[in-house]
C-alpha positions in Angstrom: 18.8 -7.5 -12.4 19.0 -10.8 -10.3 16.2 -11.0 -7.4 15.8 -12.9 -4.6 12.8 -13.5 -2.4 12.5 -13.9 1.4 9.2 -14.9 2.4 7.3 -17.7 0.3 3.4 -17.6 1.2 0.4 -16.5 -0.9 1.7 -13.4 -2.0 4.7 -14.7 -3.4 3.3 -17.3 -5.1 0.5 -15.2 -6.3 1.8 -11.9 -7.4 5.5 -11.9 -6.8 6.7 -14.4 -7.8 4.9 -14.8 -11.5 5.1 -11.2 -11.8 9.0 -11.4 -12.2 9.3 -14.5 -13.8 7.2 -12.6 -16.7 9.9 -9.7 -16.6 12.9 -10.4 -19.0 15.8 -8.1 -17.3 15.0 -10.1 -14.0 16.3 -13.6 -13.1 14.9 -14.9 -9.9 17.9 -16.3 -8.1 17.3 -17.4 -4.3 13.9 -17.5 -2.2 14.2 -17.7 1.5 11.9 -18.9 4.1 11.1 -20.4 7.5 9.3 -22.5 6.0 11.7 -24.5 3.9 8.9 -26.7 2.2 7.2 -24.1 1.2 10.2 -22.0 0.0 11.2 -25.0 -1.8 7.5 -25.6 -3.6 7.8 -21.8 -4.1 11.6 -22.8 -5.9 10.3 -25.5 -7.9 7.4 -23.8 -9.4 9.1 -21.2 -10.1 12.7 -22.4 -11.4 14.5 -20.5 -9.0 18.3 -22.3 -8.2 18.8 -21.3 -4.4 16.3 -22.2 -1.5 18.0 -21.1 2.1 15.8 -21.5 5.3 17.6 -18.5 6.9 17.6 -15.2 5.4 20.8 -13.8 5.8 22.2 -17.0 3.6 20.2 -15.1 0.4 21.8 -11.8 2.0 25.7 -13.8 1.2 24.5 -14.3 -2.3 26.7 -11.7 -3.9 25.0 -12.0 -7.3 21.7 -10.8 -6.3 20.9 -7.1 -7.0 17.4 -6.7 -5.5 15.9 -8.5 -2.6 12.1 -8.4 -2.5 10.8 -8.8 1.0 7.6 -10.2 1.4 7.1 -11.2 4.7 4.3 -9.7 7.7 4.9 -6.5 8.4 6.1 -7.1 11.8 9.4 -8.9 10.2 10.2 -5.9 8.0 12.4 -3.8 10.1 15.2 -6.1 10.6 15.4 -8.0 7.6 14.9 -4.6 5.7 18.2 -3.3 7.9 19.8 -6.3 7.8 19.1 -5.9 3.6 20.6 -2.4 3.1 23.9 -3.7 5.3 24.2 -6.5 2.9 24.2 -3.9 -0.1 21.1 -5.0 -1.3 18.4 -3.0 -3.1 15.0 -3.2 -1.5 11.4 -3.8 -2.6 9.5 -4.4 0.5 5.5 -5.1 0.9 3.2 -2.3 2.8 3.3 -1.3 5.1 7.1 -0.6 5.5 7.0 -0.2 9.2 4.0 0.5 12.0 6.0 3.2 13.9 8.3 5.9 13.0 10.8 3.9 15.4 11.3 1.3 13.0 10.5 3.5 9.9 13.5 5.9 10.7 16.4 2.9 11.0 15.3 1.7 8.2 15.5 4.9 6.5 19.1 5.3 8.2 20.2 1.9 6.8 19.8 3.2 3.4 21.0 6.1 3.4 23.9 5.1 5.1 24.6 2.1 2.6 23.7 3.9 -0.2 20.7 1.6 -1.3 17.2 2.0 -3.2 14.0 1.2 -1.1 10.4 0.8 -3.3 7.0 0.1 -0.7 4.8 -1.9 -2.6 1.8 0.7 -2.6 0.2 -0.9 -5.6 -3.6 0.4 -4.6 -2.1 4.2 -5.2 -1.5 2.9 -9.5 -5.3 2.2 -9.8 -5.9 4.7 -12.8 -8.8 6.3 -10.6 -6.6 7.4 -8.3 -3.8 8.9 -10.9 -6.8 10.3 -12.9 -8.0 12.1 -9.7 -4.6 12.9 -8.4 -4.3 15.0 -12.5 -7.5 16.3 -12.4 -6.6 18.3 -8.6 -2.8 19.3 -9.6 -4.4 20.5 -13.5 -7.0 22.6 -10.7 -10.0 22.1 -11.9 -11.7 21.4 -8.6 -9.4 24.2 -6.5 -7.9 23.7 -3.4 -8.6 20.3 -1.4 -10.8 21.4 1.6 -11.6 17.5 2.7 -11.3 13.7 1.6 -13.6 11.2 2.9 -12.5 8.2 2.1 -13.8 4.5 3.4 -12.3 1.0 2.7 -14.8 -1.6 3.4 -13.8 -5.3 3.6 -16.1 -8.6 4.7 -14.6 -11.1 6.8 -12.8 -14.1 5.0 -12.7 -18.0 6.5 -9.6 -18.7 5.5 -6.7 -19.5 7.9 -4.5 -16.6 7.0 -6.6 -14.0 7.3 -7.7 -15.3 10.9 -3.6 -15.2 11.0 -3.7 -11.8 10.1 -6.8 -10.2 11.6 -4.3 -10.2 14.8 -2.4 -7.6 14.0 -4.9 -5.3 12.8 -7.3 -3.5 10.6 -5.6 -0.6 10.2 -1.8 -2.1 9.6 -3.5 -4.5 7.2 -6.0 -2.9 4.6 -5.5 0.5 6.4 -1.9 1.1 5.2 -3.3 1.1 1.5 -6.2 3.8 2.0 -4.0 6.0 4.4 -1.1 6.1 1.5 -3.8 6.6 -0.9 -5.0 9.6 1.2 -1.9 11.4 1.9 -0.5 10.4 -2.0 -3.7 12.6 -3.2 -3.0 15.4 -0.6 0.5 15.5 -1.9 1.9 14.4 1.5 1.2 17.5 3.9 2.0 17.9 6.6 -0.3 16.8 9.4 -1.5 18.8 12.3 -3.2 15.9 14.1 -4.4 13.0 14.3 -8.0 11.3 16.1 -8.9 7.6 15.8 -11.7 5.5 17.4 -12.5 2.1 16.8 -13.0 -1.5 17.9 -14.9 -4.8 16.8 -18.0 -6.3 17.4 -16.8 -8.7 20.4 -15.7 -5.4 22.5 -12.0 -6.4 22.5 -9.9 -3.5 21.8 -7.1 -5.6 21.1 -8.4 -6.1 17.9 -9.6 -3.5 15.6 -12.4 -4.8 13.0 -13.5 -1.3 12.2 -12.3 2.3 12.7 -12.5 6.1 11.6 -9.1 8.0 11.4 -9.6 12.2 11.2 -6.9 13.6 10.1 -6.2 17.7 10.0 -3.4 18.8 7.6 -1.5 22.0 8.6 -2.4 23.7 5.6 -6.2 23.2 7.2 -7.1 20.7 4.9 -9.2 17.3 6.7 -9.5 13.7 6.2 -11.9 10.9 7.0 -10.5 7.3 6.1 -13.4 4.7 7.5 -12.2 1.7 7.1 -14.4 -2.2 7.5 -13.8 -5.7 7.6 -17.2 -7.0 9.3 -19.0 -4.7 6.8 -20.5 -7.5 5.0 -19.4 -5.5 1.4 -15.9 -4.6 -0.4 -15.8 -1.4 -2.0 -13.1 1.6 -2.2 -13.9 4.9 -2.8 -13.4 9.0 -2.0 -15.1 12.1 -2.1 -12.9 14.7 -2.6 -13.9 18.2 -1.7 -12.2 21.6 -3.4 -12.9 24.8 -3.1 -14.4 24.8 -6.9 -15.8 21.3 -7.3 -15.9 17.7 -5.9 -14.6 14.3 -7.4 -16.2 11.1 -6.4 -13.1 8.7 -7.3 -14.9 5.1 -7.1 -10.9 3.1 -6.8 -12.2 -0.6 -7.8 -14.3 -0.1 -10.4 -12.0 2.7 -11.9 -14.6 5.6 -12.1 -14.2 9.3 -11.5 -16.9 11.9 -11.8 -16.3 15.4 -11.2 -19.1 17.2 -10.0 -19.7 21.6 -10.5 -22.8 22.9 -9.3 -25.3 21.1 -9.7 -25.8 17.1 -10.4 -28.8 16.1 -12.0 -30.1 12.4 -13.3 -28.7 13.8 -16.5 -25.3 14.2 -15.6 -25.8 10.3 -13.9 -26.7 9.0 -17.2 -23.5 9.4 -19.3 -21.5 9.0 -15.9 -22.8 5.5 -15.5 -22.5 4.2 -19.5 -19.2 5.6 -18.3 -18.5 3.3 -15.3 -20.1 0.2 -16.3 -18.3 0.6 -20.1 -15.2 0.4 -18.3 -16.3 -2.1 -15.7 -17.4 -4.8 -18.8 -14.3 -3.8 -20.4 -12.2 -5.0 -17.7 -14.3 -8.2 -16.9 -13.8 -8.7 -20.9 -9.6 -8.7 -20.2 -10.0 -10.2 -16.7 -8.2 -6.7 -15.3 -11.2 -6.3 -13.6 -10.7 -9.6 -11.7 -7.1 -9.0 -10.5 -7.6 -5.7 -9.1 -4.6 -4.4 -7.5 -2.2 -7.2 -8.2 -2.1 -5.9 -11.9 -0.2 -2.8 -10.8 2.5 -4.3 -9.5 5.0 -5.3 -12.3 4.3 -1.2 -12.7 6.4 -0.5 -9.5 8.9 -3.3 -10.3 10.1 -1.8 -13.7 9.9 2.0 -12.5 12.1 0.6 -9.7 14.3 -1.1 -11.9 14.4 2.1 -13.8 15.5 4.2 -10.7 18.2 1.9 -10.1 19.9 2.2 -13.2 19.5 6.5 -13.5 19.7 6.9 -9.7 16.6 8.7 -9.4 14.0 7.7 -7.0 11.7 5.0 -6.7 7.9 5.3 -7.2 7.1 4.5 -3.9 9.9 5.8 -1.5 10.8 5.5 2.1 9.6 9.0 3.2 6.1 7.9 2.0 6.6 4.6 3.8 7.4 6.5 7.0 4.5 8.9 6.6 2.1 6.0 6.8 3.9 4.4 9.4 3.3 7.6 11.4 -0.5 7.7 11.1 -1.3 4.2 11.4 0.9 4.4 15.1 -0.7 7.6 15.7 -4.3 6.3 15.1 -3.4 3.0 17.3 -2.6 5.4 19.9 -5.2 7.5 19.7 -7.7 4.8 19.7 -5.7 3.5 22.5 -5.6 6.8 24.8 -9.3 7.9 23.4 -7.9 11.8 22.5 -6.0 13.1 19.8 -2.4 12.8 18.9 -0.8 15.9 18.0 1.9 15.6 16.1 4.9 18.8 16.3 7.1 17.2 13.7 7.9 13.8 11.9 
């Protein structure tokens, strides 16, 4: 499969970018950016033949199969349209789109040109989340009555998140906790949707923290709490059944399911548990990485689609599903009351 890239910053250069390099079946072809020194750097580094400042240049490239579109979020819509026009297959970063406006033509330019679209979801692969995600379809806690769920970040110096922290908390580290929310409640339908949130300077315009409530048709709730001016970094859920509870702690890859009652001398094992696998990872540097690791997981099971036609791991429905809540909970922060929502 021959890639090409259009965006060149961190990302790229950090996961992208040596993450298909280090996958034989793919040969990086073209990298597009604004930026032409940096897409060149990006080219060098990475022996890649084809730099074009303009994106639609890579889209003429008829020899590239899969174009990976890494890029802010606020580009994605029309360089993901413009992709599927061009043929192109498309692996694009989260989130795929802030509002079901943009989510649906992308989904139209798809289907209508018969191309593949993976969302770079990595945060869902953690083997936390899976191994809570088996443990609730095998039943062994019963039916999901709530998820609370909180993503807590600390503030960083550097110039691009002060770039980013414009556009939002919940469109930025949101996206991965909301996906990783509805991914666990199998994608239900949702009933409605309450928000409120803000940052410490008062200025709405900006959300450093917020809780999202979200109430699933089949009566099933959510609480996602989400930080950046927390001071910590840690992801985690509490998931609530009608015959147990799983405490799913997502970075340091620990679940613990709870019946009755828990006493220090369930805690015991449960922690020689956790901190095994924590030491274990630090051993391998996993631990270090974190989410990055899991991406090369979505590239080759999105390779794999594209050659048996089946779908990707991460597919445009799910994209737009997020897209939905995170406009719904920018509304509803906005307009202080609940969104109800009658149909996606």
């Amino acid at each position: 499969m021959k890639v090409g890239l259009i965006g060149a910053g961190v990302e790229a250069k950090e996961v992208q970018l040596p993450t298909f390099s280090s996958i034989e079946e793919i040969e990086l072809v073209a990298v597009a950016d604004i930026n032409e020194k940096s897409a060149k750097l990006a080219a060098e580094r990475f022996d890649i033949p084809e730099v074009y400042r303009d994106f639609h240049d890579l889209l003429n490239n008829k020899d590239i199969d899969i174009v990976s579109i890494c890029v802010p979020y606020y580009l994605h819509k029309k360089i993901a349209v413009d992709c599927a026009k061009a043929g192109k297959h498309i692996l694009i970063e989260k989130p795929m789109a802030i509002t079901v406006q943009d989510a649906n033509e992308i989904k139209e330019a798809i289907e209508e040109n018969d191309v593949k679209l993976c969302v770079v979801q990595n945060y869902r692969l953690f083997p936390s989340v899976i191994e809570s995600k088996n443990i609730i379809e095998e039943g062994r806690i019963g039916e999901i009555i709530s998820i609370h769920a909180h993503m807590l970040d600390f503030p960083s110096i550097s110039s691009e998140w002060r770039m980013n922290r414009r556009f939002g908390l919940i469109e930025d580290i949101g996206s991965h906790l909301i996906d990783i929310v509805l991914y666990i409640n199998d994608f239900k339908m949702i009933k409605q949707i309450y928000a409120m949130g803000g940052n410490i300077g008062g200025n709405i315009d900006i959300i450093d923290h917020a809780q999202i409530m979200i109430e699933f048709e089949d009566g099933s709730l959510a609480t996602l709490d989400l930080s950046r001016m927390t001071g910590a970094k840690e992801i985690a859920l509490y998931i609530q059944g009608s015959g147990g509870l799983l405490h799913c702690d997502v970075r340091n890859n620990h679940v613990q399911e709870i019946h009755q009652y828990s006493t220090p001398l369930d805690d015991i094992p449960n922690t020689i548990k956790k901190v095994t696998k924590i030491m274990k990872g630090a051993v391998t540097g996993d631990y270090f990485i974190g989410a990055k690791q899991y991406f090369m997981n979505i590239v080759t099971d999105f390779i794999e689609s594209i050659k048996r036609d089946t779908e990707p791991p991460m597919t445009v429905e799910e994209g737009r599903y997020v897209a939905l809540v995170i406009e719904s909970a920018s509304k509803s922060i906005k307009d202080k009351q609940p969104i109800i929502l009658k149909s996606i």
